[in-house]
Short mmCIF file of the C-alpha atoms (twelve columns), coordinates in Angstrom:
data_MODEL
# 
_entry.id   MODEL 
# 
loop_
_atom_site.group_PDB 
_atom_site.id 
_atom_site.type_symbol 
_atom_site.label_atom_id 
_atom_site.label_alt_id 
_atom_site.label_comp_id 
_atom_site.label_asym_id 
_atom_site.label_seq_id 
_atom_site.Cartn_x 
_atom_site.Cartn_y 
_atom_site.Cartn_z 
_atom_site.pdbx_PDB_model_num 
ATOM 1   C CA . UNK A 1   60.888 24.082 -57.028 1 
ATOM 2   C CA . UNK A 2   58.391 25.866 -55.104 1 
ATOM 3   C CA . UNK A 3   57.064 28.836 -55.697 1 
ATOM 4   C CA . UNK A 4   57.591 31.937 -53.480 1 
ATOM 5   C CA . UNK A 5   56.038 35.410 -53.356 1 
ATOM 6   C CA . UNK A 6   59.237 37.442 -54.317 1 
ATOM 7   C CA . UNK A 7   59.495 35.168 -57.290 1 
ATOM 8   C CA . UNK A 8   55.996 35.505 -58.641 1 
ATOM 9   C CA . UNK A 9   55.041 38.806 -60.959 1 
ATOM 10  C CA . UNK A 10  52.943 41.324 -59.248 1 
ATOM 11  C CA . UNK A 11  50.849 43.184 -61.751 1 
ATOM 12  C CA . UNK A 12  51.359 46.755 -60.362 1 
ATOM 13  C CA . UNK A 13  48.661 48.824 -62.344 1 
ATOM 14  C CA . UNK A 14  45.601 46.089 -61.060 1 
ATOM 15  C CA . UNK A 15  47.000 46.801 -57.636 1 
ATOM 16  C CA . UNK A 16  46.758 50.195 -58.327 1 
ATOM 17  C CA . UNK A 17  43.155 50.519 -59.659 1 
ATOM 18  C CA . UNK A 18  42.314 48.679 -56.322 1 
ATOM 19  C CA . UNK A 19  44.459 51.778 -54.343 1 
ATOM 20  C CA . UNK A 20  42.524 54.315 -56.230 1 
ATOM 21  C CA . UNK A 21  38.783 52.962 -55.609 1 
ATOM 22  C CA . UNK A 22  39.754 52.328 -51.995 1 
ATOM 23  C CA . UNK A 23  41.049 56.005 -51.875 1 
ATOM 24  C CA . UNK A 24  38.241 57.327 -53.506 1 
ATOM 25  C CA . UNK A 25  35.822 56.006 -51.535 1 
ATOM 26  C CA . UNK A 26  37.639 56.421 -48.406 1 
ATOM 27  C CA . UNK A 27  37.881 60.186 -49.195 1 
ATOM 28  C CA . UNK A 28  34.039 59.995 -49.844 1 
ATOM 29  C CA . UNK A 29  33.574 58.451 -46.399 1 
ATOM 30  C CA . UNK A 30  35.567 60.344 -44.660 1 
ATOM 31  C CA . UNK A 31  33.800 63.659 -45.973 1 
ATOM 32  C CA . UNK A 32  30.812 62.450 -44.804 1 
ATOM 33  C CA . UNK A 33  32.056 61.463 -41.506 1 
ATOM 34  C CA . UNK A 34  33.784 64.680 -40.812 1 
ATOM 35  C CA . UNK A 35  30.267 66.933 -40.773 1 
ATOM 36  C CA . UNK A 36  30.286 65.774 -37.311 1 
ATOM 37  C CA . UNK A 37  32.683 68.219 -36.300 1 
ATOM 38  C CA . UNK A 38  31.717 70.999 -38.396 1 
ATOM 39  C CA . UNK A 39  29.725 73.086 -35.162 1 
ATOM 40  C CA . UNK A 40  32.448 71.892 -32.603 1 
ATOM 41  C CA . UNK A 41  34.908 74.579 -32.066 1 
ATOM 42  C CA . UNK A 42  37.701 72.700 -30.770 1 
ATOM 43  C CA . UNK A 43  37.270 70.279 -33.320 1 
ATOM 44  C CA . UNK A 44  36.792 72.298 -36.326 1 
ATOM 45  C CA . UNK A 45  40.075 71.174 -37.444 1 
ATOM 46  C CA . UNK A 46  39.165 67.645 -37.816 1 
ATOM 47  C CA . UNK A 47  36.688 69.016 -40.191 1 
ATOM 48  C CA . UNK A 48  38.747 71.480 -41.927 1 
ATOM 49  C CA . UNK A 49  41.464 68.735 -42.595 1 
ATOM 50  C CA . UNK A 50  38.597 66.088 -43.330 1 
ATOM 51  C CA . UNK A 51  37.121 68.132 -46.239 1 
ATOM 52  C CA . UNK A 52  41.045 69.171 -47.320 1 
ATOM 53  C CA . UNK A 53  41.232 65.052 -47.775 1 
ATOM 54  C CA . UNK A 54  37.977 64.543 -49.500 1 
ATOM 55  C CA . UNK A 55  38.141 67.296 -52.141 1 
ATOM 56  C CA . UNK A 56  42.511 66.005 -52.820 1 
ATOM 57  C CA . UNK A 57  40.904 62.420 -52.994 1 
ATOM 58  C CA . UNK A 58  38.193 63.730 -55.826 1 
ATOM 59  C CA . UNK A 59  40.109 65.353 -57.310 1 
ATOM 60  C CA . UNK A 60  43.516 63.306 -58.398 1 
ATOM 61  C CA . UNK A 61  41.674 59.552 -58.497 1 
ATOM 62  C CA . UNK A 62  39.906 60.087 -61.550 1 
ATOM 63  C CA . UNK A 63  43.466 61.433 -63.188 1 
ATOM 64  C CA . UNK A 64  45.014 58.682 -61.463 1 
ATOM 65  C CA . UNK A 65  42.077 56.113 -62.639 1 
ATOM 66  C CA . UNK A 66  42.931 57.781 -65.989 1 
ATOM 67  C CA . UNK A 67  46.245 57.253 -65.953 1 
ATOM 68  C CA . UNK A 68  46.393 53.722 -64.709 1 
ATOM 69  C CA . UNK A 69  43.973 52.832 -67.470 1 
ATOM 70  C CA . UNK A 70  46.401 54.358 -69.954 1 
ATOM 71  C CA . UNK A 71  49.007 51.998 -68.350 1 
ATOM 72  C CA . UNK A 72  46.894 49.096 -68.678 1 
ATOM 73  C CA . UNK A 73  45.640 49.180 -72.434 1 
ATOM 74  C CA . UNK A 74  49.633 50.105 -72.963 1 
ATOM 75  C CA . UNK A 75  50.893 47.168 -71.176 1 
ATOM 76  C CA . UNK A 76  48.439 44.319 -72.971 1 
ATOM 77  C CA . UNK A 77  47.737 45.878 -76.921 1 
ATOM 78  C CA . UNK A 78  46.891 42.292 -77.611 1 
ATOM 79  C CA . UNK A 79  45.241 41.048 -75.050 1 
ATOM 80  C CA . UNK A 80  42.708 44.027 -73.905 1 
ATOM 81  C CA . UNK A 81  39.407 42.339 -73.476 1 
ATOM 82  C CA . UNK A 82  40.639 40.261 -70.716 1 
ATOM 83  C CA . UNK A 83  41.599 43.359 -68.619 1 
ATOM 84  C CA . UNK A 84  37.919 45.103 -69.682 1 
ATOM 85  C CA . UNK A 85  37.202 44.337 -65.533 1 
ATOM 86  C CA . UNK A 86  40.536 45.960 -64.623 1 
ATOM 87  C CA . UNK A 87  39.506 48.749 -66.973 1 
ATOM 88  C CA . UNK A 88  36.665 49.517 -64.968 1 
ATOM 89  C CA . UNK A 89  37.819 49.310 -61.779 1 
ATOM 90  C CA . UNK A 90  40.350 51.533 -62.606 1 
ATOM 91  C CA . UNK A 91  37.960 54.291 -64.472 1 
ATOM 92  C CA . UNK A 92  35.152 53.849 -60.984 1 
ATOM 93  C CA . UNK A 93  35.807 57.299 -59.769 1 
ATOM 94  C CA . UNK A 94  35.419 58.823 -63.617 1 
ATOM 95  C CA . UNK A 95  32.103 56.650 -64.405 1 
ATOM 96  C CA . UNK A 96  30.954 57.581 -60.557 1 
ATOM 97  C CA . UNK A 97  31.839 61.467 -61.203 1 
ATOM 98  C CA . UNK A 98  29.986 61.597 -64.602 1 
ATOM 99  C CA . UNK A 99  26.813 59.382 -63.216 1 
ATOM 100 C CA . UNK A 100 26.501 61.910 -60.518 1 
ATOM 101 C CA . UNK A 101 26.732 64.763 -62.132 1 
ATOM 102 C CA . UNK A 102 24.438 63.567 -64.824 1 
ATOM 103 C CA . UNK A 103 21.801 62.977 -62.109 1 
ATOM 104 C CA . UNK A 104 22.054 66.660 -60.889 1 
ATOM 105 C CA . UNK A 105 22.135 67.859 -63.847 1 
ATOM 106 C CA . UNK A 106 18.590 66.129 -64.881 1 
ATOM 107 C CA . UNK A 107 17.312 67.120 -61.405 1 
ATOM 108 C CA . UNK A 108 18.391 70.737 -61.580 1 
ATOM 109 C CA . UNK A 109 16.188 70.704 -65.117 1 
ATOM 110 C CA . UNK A 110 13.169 69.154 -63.888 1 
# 
C-alpha cells in the first residue's frame, strides 16, 4: 500500500519552531528594510506599519518559541535528546534576544 501525505503524521510543534524563526527573522528584516521610508512623507506609513510588525514579531516569538518548547519536551518525556535540535530551533529568538542584549550590555560597561 503506498504511502500518501494525508496518511503520514505531521509533527506540528517542529513545523512550528520553523514558523517562529522564519517570523522572527522576517520581522527583523523587515524592520530594517522599512528605515527606507522613515523621511518619505507619503510613505511614512509603510514605516509606521513596518516597525508595528517588527516590535509584534519580537515580542510574541520568544513566548511562542517558549511555548512550543514546552510542547515539545511534553510530547517526547522519553525520548528528549533526540529533539535537543528541535529544542533549539524553537528557543532561536530567546538565545538571539539574550546574546544581544548581553553584548550591549558589556559594551555599554566598557
Amino acid at each position: 500500500m503506498k504511502k500518501t501525505i494525508s496518511s503520514r503524521k505531521f509533527d506540528y510543534p517542529k513545523l512550528y519552531a520553523i514558523i517562529i524563526c522564519v517570523l522572527f527573522l522576517g520581522g527583523m528584516w523587515i524592520g530594517s528594510y522599512v528605515e527606507q521610508f522613515r523621511f518619505d512623507e507619503n510613505l511614512r506609513w509603510i514605516y509606521g506599519w513596518g516597525k508595528d510588525f517588527q516590535h509584534l514579531t519580537f515580542i510574541l516569538c520568544p513566548i511562542a518559541g517558549l511555548i512550543n518548547e514546552i510542547w515539545i519536551i511534553t510530547k517526547n518525556k522519553t525520548n528528549w535528546k533526540s529533539d535537543i535540535s528541535w529544542t533549539l530551533v524553537s528557543l532561536f529568538p530567546i538565545i538571539y534576544f539574550v546574546t544581544m542584549m548581553t553584548i550591549a550590555m558589556t559594551k555599554s560597561v566598557e
